[in-house]
MDAnalysis code that builds the backbone (N, CA, C; Angstrom):
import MDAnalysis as mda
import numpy as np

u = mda.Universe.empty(528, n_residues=176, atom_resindex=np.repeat(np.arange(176), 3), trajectory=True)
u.add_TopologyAttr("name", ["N", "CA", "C"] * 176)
u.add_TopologyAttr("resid", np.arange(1, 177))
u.add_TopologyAttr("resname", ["UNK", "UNK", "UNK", "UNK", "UNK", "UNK", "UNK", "UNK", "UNK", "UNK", "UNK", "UNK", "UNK", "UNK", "UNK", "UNK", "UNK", "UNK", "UNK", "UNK", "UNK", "UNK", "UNK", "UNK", "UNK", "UNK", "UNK", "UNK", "UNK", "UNK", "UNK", "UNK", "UNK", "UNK", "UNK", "UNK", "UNK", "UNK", "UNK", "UNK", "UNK", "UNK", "UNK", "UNK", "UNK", "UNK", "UNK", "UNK", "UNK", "UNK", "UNK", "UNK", "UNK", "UNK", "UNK", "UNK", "UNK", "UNK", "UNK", "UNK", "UNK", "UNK", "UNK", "UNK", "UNK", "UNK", "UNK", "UNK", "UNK", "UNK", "UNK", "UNK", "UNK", "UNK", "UNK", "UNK", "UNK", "UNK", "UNK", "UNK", "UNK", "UNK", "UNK", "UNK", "UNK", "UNK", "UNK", "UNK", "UNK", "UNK", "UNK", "UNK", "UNK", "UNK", "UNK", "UNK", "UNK", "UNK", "UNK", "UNK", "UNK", "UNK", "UNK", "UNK", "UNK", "UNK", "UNK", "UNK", "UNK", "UNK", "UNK", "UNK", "UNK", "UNK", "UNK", "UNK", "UNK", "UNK", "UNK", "UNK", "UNK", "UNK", "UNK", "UNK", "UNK", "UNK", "UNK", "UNK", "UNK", "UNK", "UNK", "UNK", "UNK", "UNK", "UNK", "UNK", "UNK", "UNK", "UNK", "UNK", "UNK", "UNK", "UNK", "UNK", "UNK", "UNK", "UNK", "UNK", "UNK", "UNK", "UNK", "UNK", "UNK", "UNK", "UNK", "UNK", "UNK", "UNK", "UNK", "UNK", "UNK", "UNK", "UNK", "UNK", "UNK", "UNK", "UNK", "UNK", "UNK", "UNK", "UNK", "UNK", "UNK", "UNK", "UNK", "UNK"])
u.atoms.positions = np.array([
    [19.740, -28.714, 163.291],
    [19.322, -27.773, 164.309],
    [19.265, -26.369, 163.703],
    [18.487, -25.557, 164.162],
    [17.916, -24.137, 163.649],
    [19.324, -23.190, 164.330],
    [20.253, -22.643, 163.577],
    [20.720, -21.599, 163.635],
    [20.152, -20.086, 163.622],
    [19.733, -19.202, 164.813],
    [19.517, -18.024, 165.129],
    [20.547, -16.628, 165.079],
    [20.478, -16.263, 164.196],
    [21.693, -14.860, 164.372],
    [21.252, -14.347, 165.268],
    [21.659, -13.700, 166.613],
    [21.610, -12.935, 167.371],
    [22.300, -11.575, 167.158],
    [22.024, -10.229, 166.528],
    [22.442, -9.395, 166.484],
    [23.395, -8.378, 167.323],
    [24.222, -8.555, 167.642],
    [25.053, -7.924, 168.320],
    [25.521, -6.514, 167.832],
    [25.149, -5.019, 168.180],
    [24.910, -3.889, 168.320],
    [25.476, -3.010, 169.220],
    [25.791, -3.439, 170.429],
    [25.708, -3.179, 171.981],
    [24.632, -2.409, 172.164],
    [23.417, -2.972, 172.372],
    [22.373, -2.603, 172.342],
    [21.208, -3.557, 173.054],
    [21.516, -5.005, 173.683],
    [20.794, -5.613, 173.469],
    [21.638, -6.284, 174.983],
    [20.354, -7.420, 175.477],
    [20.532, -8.368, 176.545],
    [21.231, -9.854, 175.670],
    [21.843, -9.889, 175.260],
    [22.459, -10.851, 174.433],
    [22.394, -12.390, 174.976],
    [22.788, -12.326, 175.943],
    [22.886, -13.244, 177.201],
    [21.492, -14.285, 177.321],
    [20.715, -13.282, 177.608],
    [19.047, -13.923, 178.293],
    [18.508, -14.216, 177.025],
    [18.607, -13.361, 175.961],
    [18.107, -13.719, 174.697],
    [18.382, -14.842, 173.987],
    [20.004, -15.243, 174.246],
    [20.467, -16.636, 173.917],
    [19.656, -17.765, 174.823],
    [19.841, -17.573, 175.642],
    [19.278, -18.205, 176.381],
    [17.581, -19.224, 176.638],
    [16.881, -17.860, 175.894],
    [15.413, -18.139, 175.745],
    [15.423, -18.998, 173.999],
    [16.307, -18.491, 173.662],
    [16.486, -19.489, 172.237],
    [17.061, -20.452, 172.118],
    [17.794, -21.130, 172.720],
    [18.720, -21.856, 173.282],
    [17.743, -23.500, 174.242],
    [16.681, -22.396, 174.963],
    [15.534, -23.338, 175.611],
    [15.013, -23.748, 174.514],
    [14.498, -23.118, 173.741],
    [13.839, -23.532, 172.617],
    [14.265, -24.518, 171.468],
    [15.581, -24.723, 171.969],
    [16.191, -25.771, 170.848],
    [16.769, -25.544, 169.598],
    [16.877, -24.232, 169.711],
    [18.145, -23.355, 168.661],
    [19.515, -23.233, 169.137],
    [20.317, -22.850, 168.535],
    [21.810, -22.714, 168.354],
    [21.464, -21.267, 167.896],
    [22.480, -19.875, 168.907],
    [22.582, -19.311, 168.742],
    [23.925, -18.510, 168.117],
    [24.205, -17.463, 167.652],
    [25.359, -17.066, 166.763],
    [25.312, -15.484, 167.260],
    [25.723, -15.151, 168.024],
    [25.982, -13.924, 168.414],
    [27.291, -13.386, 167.240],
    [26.116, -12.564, 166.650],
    [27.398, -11.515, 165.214],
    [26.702, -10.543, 165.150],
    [27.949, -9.439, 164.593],
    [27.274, -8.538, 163.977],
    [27.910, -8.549, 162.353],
    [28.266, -9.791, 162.082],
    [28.581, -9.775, 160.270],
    [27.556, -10.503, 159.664],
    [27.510, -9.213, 158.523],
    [26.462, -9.759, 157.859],
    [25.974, -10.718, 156.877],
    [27.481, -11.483, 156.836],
    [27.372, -12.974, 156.011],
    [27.105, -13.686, 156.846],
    [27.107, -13.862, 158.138],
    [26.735, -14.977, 159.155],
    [25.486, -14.660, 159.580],
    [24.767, -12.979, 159.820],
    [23.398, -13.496, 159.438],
    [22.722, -13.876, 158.322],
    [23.386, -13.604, 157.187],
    [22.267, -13.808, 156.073],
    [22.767, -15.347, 155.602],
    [23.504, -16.222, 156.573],
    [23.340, -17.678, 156.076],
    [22.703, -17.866, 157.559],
    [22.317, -17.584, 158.536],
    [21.415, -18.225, 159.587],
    [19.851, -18.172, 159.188],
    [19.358, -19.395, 159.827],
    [18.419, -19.700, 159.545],
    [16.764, -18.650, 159.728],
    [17.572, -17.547, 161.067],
    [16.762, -16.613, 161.431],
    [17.342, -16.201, 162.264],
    [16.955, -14.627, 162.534],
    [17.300, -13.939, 162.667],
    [16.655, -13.090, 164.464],
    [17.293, -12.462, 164.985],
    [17.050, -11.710, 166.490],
    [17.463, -11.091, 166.523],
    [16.263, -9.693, 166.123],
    [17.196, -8.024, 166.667],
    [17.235, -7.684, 167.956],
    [17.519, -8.457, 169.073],
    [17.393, -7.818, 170.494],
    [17.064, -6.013, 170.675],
    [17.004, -5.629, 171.765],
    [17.208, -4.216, 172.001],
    [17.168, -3.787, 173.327],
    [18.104, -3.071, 174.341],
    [17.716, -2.447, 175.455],
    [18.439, -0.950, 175.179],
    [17.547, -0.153, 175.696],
    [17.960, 1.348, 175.913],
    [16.563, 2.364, 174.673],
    [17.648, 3.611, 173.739],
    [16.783, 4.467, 173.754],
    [16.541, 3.865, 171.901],
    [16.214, 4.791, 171.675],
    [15.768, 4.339, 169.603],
    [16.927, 5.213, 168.651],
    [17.529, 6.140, 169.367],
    [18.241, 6.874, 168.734],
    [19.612, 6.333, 169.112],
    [19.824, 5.806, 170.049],
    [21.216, 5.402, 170.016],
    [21.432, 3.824, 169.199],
    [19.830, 3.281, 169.189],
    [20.412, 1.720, 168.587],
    [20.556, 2.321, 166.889],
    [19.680, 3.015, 166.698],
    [20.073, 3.356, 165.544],
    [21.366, 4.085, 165.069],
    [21.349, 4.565, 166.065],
    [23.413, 5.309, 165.592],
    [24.067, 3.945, 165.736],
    [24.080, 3.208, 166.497],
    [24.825, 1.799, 166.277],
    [24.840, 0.853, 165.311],
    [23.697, 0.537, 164.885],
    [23.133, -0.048, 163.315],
    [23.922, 0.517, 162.373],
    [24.254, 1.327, 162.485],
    [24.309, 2.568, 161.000],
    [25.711, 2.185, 161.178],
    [26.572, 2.481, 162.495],
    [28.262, 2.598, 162.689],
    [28.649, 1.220, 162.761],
    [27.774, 0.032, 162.547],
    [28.094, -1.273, 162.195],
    [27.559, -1.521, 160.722],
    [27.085, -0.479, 159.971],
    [26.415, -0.623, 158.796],
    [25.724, -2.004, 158.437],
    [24.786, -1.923, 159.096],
    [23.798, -2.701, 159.700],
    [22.580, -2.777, 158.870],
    [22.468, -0.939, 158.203],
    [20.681, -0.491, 158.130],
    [20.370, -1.226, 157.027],
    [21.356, -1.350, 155.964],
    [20.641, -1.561, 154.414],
    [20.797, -3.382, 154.257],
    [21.408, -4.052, 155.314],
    [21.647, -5.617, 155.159],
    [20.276, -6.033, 156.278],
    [20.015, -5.150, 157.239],
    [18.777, -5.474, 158.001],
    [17.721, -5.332, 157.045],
    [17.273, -4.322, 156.824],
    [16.640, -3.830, 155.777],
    [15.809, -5.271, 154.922],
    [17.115, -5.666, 153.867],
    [17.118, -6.304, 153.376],
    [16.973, -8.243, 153.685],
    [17.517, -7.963, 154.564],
    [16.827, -9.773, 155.291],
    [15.590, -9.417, 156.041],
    [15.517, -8.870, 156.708],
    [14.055, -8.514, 157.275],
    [12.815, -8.712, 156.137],
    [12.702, -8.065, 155.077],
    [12.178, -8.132, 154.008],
    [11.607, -9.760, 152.907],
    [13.181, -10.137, 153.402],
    [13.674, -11.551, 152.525],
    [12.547, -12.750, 152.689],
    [11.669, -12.398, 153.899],
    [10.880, -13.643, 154.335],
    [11.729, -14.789, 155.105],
    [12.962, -14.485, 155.521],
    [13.500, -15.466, 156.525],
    [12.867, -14.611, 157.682],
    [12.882, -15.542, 158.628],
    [12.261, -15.697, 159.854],
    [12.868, -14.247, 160.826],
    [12.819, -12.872, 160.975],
    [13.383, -12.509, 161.880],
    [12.046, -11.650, 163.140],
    [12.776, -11.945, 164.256],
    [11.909, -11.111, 165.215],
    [12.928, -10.233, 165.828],
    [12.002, -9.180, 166.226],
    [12.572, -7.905, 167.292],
    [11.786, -7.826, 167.977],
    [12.783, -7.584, 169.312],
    [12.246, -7.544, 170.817],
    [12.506, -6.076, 171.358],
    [11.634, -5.955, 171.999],
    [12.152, -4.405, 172.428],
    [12.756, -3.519, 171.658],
    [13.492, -2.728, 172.246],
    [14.082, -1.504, 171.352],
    [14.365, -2.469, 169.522],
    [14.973, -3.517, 169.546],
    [14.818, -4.435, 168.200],
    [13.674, -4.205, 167.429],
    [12.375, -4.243, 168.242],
    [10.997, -4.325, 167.361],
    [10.798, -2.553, 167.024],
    [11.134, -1.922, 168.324],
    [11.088, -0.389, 167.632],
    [11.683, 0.303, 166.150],
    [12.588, -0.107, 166.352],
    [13.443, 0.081, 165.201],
    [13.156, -0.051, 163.947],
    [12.442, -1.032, 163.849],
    [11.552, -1.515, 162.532],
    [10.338, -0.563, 162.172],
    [9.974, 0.060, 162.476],
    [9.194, 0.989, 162.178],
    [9.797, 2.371, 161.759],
    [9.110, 3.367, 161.300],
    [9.640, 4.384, 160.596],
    [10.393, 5.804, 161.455],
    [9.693, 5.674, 162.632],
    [10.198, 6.355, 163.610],
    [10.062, 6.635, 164.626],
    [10.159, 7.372, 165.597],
    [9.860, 7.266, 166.823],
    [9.804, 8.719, 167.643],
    [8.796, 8.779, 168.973],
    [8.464, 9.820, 169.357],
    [9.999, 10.448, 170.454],
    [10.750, 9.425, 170.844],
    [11.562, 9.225, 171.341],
    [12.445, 10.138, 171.145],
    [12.999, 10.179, 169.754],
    [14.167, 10.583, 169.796],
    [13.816, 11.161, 168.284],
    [15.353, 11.377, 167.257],
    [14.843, 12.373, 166.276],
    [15.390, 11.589, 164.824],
    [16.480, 10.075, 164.896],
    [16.731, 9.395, 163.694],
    [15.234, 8.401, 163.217],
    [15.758, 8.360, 161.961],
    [15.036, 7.775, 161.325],
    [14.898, 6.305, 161.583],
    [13.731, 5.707, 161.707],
    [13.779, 3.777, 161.850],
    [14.407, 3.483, 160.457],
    [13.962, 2.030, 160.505],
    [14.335, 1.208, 159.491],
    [13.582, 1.255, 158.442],
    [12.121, 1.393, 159.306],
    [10.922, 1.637, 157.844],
    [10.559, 0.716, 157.424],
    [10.736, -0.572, 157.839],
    [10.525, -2.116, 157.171],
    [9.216, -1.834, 157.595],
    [8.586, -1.464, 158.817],
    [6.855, -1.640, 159.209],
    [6.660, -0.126, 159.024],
    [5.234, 0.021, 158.190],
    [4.690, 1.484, 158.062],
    [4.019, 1.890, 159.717],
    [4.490, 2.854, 160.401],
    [3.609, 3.025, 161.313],
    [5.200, 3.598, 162.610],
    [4.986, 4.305, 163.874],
    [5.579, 5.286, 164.534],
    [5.699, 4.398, 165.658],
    [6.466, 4.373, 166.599],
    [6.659, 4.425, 167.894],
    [6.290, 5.544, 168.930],
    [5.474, 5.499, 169.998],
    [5.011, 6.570, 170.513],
    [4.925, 6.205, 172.031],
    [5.208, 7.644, 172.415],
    [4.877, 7.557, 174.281],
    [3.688, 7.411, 174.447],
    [3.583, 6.669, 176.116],
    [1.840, 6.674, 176.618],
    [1.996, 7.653, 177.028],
    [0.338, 8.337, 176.823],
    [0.296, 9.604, 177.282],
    [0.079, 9.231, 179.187],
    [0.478, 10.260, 179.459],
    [0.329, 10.582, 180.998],
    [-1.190, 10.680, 181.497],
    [-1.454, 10.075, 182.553],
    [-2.899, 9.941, 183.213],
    [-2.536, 9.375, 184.526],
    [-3.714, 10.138, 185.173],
    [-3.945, 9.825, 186.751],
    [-4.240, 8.166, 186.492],
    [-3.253, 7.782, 187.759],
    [-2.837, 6.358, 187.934],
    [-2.071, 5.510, 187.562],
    [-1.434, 5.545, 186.175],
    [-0.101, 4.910, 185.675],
    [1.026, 5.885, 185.574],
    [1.900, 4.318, 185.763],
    [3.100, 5.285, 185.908],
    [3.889, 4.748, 184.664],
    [4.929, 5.545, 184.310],
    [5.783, 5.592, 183.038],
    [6.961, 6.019, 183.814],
    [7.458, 4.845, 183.489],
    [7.663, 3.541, 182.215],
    [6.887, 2.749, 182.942],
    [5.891, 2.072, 182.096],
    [5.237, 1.002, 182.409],
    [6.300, -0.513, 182.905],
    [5.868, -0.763, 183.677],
    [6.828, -1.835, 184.521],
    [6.176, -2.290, 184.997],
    [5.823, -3.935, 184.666],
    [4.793, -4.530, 185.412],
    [4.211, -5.800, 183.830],
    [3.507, -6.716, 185.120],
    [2.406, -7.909, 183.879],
    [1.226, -7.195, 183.290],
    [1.397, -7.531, 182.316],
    [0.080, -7.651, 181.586],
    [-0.135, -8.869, 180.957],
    [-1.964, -8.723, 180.713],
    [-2.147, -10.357, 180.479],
    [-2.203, -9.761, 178.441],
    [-1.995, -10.428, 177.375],
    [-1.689, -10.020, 176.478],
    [-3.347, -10.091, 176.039],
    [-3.536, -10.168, 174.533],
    [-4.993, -9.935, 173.858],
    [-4.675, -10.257, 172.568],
    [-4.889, -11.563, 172.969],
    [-4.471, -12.058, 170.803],
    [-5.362, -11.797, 170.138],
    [-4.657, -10.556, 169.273],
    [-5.561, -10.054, 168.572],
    [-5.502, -10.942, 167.099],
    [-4.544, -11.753, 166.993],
    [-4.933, -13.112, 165.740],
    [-4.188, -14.254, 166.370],
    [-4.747, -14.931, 167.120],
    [-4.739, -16.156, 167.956],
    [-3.931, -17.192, 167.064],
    [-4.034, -17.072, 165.744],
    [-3.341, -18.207, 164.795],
    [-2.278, -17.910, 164.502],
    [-1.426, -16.857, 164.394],
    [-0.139, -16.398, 164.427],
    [0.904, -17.470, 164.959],
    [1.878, -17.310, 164.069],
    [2.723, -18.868, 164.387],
    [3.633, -18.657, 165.501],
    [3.649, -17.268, 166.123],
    [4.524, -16.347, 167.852],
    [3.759, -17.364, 168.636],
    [2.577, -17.428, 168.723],
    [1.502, -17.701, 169.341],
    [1.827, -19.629, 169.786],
    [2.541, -20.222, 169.257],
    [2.383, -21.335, 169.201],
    [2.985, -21.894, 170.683],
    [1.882, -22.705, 171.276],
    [2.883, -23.215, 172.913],
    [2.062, -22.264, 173.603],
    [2.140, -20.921, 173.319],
    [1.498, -19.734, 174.370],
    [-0.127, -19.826, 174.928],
    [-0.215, -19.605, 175.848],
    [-1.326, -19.718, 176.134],
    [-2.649, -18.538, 176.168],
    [-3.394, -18.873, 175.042],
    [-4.287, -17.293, 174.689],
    [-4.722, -16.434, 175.896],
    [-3.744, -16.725, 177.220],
    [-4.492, -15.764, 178.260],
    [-3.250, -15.770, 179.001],
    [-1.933, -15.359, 178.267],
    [-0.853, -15.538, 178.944],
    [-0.561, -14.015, 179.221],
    [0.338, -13.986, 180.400],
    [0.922, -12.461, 181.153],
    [2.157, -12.688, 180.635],
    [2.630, -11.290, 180.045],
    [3.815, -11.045, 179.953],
    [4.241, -9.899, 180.782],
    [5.590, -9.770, 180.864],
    [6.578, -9.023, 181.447],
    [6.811, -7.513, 180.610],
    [6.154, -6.307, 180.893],
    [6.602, -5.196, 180.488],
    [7.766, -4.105, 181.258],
    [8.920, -3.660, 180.376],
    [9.296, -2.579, 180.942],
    [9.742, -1.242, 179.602],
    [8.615, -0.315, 180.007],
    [8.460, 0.007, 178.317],
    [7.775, 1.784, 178.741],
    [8.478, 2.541, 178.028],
    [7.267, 4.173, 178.193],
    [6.839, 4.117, 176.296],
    [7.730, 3.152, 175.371],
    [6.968, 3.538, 173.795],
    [6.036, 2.710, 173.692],
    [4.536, 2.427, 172.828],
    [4.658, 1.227, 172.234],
    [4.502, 1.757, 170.615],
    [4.476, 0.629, 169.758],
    [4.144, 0.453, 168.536],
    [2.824, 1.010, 167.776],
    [2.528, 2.110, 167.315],
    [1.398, 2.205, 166.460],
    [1.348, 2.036, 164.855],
    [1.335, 1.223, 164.880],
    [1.500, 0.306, 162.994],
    [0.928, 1.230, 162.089],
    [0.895, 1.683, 161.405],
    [0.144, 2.132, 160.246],
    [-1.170, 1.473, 159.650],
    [-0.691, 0.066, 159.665],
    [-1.533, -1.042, 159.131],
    [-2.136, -1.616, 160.163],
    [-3.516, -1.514, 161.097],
    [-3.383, -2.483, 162.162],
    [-3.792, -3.732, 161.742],
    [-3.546, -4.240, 160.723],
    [-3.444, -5.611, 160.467],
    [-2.328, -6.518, 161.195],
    [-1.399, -5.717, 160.673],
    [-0.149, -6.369, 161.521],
    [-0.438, -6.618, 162.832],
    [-1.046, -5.991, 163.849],
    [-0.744, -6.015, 165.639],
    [-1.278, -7.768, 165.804],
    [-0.828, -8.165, 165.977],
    [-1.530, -9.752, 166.649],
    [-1.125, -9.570, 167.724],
    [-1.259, -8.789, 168.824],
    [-1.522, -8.730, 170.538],
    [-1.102, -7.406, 170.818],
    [-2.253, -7.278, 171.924],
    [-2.319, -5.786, 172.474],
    [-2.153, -6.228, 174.122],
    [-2.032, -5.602, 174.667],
    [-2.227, -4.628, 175.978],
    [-2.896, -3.565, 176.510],
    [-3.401, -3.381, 177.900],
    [-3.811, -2.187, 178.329],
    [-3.188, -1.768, 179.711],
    [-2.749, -0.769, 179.478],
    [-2.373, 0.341, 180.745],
    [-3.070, 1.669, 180.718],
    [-3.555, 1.568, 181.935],
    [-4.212, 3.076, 182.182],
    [-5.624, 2.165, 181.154],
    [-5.862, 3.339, 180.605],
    [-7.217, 3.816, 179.679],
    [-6.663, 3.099, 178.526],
    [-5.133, 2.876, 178.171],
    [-4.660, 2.837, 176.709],
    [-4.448, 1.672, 176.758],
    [-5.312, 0.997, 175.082],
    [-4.940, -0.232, 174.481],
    [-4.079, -0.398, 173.547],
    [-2.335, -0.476, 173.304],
    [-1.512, -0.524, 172.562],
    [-0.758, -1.832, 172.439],
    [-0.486, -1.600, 171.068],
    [0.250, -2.970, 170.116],
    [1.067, -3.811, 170.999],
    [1.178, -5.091, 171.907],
    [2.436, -5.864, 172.391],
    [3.551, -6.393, 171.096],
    [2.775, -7.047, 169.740],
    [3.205, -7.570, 169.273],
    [3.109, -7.580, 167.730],
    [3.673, -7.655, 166.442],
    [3.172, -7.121, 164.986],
    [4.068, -8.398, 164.715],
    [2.873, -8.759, 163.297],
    [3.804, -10.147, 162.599],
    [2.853, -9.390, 160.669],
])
């Protein structure tokens, strides 16, 4: 059976996240040591709240340079929310530095007549590379669940395999 590190930070829905991995037929490992993630099979940066505080937490669990470094490794890891922010170089948010593993910023939607921020609400997604192995089971016209005022602007838009639109704006759901 697939062992999942679940990153523990206090930063994150730990709970629901086990949970959705757990459906999936993984065994989860809620740690924040970094010999028990770097022998799990893959890896889950959860995230709820702002970009500057998960990152003061990362850092005061000395977190940055072993994330860093498995992230990199080609084992399997995803970030969700504030998790996926983090991975990028920085953010409009707040004023620490990301992780830098993905070239490219975190940024607010700009303000416009008719949406509201924080975006809260379905959207139907836009696979922007349909063959992506996230993608697998999902259905190319599936709604997801947003509650979000950043998203992701990659450097590379190679990376984005699914977008969204709110308001006028079409931004990144998802980077592999």
């Amino acid at each position: 059976m697939t062992t999942i590190a679940v990153i523990d930070y206090d930063m994150g829905n730990l709970h629901s996240a086990c949970k959705g991995l757990q459906a999936a037929g993984a065994t989860t490992l809620v740690t924040d040591s970094v010999a028990d993630i770097e022998k799990a099979d893959g890896v889950l940066l959860p995230g709820v709240g702002a970009f500057d505080p998960a990152m003061q937490h990362l850092r005061s669990r000395n977190l940055i340079e072993p994330i860093r470094r498995i992230a990199l490794s080609g084992k399997p890891f995803l970030g969700i929310c504030v998790g996926l922010q983090v991975l990028f170089e920085g953010s409009e948010e707040g004023s620490e530095a990301g992780l830098g593993i993905l070239p490219g910023m975190i940024r607010r939607f700009k303000n416009e007549p008719g949406i509201t921020i924080p975006h809260m609400g379905w959207n139907q997604l836009s696979l922007t590379q349909p063959d992506c192995p996230l993608w697998k089971g999902i259905s190319p016209d599936a709604w997801v669940y947003f509650v979000h005022s950043f998203y992701a602007a990659p450097t590379d838009p190679g990376i984005n395999v699914a977008s969204i639109t709110h308001g006028s704006q079409t931004v990144t759901a998802a980077v592999a």
